[in-house]
C-alpha positions in Angstrom: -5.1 -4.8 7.3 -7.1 -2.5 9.6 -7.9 -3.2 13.4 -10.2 -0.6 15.4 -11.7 -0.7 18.9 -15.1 -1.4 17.1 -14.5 -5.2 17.0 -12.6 -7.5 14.6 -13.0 -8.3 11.0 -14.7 -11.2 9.6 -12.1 -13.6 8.0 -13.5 -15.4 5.2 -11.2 -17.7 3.1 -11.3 -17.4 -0.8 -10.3 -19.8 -3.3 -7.0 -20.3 -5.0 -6.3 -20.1 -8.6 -6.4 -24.0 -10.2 -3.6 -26.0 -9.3 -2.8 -26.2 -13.2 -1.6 -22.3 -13.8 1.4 -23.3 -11.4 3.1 -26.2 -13.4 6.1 -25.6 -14.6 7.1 -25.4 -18.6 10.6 -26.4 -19.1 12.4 -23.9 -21.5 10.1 -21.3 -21.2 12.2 -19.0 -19.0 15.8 -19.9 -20.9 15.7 -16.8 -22.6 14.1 -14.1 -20.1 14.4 -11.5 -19.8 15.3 -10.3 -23.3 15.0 -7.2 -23.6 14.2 -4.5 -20.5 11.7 -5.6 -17.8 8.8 -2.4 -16.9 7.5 -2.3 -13.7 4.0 0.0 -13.7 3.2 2.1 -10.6 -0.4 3.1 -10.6 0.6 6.1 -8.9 2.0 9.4 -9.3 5.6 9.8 -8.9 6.5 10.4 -4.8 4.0 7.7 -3.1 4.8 4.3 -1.1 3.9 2.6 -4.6 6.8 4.7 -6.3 9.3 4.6 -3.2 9.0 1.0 -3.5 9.5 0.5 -7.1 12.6 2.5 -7.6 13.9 1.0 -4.2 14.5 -2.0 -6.5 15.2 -1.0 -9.6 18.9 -1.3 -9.9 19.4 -4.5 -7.8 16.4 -5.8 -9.8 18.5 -4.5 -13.0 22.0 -6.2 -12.1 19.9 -9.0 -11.4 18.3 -9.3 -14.4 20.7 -7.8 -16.3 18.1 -5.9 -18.4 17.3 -2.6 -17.2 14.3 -1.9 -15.1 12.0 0.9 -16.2 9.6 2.3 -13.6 6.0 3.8 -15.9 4.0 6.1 -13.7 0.4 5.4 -14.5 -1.8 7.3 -11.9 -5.5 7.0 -11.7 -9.2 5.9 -11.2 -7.9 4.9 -8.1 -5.1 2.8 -9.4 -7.3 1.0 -11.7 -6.1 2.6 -14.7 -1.9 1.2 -14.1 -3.7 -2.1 -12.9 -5.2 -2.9 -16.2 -2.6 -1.8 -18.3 -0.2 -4.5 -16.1 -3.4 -6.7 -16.7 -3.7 -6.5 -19.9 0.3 -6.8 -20.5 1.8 -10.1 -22.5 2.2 -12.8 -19.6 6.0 -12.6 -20.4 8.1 -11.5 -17.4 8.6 -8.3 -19.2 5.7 -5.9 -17.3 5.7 -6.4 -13.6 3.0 -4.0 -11.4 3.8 -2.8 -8.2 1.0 -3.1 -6.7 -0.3 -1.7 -3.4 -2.6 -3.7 -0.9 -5.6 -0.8 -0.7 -5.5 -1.3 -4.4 -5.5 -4.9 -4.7 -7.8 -6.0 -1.6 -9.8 -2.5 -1.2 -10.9 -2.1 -5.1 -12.6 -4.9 -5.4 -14.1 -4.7 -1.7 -15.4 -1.2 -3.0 -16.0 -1.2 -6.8 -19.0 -3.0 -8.5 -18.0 -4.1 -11.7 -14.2 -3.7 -11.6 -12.9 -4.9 -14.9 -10.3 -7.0 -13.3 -10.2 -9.4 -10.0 -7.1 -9.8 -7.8 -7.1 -13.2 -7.7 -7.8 -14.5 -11.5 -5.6 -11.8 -13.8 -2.7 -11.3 -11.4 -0.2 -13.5 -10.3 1.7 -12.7 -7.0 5.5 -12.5 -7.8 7.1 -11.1 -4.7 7.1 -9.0 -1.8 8.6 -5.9 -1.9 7.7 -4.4 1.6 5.3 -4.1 4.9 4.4 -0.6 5.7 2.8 0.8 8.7 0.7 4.1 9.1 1.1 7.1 10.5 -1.6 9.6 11.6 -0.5 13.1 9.7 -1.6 16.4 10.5 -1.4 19.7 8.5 0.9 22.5 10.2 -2.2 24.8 10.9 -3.6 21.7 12.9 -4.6 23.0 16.1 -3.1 19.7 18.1 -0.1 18.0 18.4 -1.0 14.7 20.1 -3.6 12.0 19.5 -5.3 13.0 22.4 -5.6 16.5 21.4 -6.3 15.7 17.6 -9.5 13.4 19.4 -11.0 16.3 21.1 -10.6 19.2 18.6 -12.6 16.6 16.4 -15.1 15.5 18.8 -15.4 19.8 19.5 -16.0 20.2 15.7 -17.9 17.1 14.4 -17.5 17.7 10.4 -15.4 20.5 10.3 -11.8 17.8 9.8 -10.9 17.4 6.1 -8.9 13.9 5.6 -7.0 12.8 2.6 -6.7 9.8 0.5 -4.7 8.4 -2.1 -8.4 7.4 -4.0 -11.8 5.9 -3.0 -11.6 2.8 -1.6 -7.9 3.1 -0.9 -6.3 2.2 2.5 -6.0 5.8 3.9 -9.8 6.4 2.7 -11.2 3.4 4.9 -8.5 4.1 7.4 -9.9 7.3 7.7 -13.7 6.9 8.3 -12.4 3.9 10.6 -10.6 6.4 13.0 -13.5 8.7 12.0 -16.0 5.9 14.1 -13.5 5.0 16.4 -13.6 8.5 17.7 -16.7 9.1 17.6 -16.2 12.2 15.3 -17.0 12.4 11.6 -14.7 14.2 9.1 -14.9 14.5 5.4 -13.2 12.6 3.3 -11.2 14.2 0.2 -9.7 12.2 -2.4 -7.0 12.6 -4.1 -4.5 10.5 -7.4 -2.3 9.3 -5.0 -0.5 10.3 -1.4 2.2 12.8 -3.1 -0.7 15.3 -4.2 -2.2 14.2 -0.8 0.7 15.3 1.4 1.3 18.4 -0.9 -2.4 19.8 0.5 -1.7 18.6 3.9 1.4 20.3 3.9 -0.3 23.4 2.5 -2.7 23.4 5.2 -5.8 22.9 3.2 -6.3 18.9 4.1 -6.1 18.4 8.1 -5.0 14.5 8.4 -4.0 12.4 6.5 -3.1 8.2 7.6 -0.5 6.8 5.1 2.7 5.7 4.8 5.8 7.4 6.8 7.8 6.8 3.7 6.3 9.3 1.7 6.3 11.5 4.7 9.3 11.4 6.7 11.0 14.6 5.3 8.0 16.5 5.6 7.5 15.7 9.3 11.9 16.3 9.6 10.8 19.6 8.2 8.2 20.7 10.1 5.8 20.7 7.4 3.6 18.4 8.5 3.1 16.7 12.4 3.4 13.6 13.0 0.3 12.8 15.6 0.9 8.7 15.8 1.7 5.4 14.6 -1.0 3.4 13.5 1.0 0.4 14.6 1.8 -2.2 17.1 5.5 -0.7 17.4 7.6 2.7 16.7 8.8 3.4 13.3 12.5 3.3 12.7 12.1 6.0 10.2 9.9 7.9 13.4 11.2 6.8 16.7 9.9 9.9 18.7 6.5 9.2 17.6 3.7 7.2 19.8 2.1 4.5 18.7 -1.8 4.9 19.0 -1.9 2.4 21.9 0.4 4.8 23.7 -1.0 8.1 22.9 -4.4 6.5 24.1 -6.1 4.7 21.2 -5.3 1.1 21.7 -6.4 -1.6 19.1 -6.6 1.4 16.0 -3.8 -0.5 13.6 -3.4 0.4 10.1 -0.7 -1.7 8.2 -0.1 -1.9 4.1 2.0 -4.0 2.0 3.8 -2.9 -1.7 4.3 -6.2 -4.1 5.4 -7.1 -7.1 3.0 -8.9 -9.6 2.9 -10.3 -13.1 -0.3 -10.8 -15.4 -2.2 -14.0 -14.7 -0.4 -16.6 -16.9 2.7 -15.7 -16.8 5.3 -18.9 -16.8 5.6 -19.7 -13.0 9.7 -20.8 -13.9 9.9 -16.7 -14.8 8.1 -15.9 -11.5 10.3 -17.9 -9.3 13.4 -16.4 -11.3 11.5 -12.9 -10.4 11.1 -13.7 -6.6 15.1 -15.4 -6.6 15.9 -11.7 -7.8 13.8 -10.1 -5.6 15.7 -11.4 -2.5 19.0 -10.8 -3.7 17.8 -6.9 -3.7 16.3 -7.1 -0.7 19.8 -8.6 1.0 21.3 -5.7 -0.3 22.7 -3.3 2.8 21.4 -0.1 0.7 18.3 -1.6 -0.1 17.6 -2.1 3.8 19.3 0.9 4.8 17.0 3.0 3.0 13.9 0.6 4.1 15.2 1.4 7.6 15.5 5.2 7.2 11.7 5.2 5.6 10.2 3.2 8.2 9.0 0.0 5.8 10.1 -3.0 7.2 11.7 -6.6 4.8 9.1 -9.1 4.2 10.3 -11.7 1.8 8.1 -14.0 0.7 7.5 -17.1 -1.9 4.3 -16.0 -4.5 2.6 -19.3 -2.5 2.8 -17.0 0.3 2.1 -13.7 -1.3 -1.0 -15.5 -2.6 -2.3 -16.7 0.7 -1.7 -13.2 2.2 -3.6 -11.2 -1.0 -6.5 -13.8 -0.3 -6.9 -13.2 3.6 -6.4 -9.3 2.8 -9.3 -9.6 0.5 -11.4 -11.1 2.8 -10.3 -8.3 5.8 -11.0 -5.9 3.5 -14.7 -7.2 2.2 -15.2 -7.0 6.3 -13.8 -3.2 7.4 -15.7 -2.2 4.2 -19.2 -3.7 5.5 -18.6 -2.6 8.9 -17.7 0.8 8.2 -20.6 1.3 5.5 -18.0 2.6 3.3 -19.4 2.5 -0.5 -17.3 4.0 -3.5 -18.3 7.9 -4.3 
């Protein structure tokens, strides 16, 4: 979800899947999982996506008791992991981790996508909530919001910002600040935020608005600067850094989500044992420890709510994307 001084976004409600796809098979589960369980990450190793995925992989495993296999499957802006996990048997046995930009900003973005968020996925469970933070490359010539607004307002077009992919949250999150500012920059895409940070931190990308989790070390480092939050509170993983209302830019708010989902049609008996699993790794003290430590916060949820949530996101995002005049290059 994005927020910017501009105004708010439309809220339009969408349909839920038919009633039917949720009644429950006896049996069908008895068995599962049988052999091991893969979890695709439509992103390069090093990203939120990836963070979150391995975050859970061996409380997911002693769960399960099968092992969990994470299957890196960057690009076309995530679409290529998305319809492999799409296209997957509807057996419990491929899960995507899937990232809201993806799964709400695709679609917003894309004509003809070749799958929809709402009839070939089925929410499973939450994995975790992620606020932004506004990045800037070493060579940046500013260290606060305030300063980052005026160099950019002094050189209309000369800032370069990154993006995990078209239509991705970082891409609108940029040309949002971009308006909000009243400074245009240029938008550089890249196959995911690792490759992203990697030219940020090499000075040839100037911001970049993602994730602290894929960031934090850089920023320890001094590889990258940390300008603001893009929240409505500090990050645990960042507590020195400002929040955009504090450094002077109140109402810019750039939050995320990372969830777990299972092709459409898969038995909801194996999707409730998924989510049951899911929350015994999320109890766990090194599980939240390192959630902590990377700035992500817990969000447990039942799919019921997942699904409402993906809905309302896809409806936000149909808005910022109109507003913003962002089309996909």
């Amino acid at each position: 979800m994005i927020r910017h001084p501009a105004g708010g976004v439309a809220r339009r409600a969408l349909l839920a899947a038919p009633a039917l796809t949720l009644l429950p098979r006896p049996g069908v589960a008895q068995g599962f999982p049988t052999r091991a369980v893969t979890v695709i990450v439509p992103n390069p190793p090093g990203g939120g996506s990836d963070f979150a995925a391995r975050l859970f992989t061996e409380g997911l495993s002693q769960a399960l008791g099968q092992p969990v296999v994470i299957d890196n499957r960057p690009g076309a802006n995530g679409n290529i992991g998305i319809q492999q996990a799409v296209r997957a048997a509807p057996d419990g046995h491929t899960l995507l981790m899937q990232y809201s930009g993806y799964h709400a900003g695709n679609p917003a973005m894309m004509q003809n996508l070749p799958w929809d968020p709402i009839r070939d996925l089925a929410p499973v469970a939450m994995a975790t909530m992620a606020p932004h933070v506004i990045l800037g490359a070493p060579n940046l010539p500013a260290n606060s919001l305030q300063e980052l607004i005026a160099y950019a307002r002094a050189n209309p077009g000369k800032l370069n910002f990154a993006s995990s992919g078209n239509g991705s949250i970082q891409h609108i999150a940029g040309e949002v600040f971009s308006r909000a500012i009243g400074a245009p920059m240029v938008h550089v895409p890249y196959r995911g935020a690792a490759p992203a940070l990697q030219d940020v931190a090499g000075g040839r990308v100037e911001i970049f608005i993602t994730t602290p989790s894929s960031a934090i070390a850089l920023v320890q480092a001094g590889r990258v600067k940390a300008i603001a939050m893009a929240s409505a509170q500090r990050s645990s993983g960042l507590p020195d850094v400002p929040t955009t209302a504090e450094a002077g830019l109140p109402g810019f708010v750039v939050d995320a989500w990372f969830a777990f989902f299972a092709p459409a049609g898969t038995p909801p008996e194996i999707v409730a044992r998924v989510n049951a699993d899911m929350r015994k790794a999320l109890a766990l003290p090194e599980v939240r420890a390192a959630l902590s430590a990377q700035g992500m916060e817990i969000a447990p949820s039942s799919p019921e709510e997942m699904g409402a949530l993906m809905r309302k996101d896809a409806a936000r995002w149909a808005g910022v994307v109109k507003q913003a005049g962002i089309k996909a290059e």
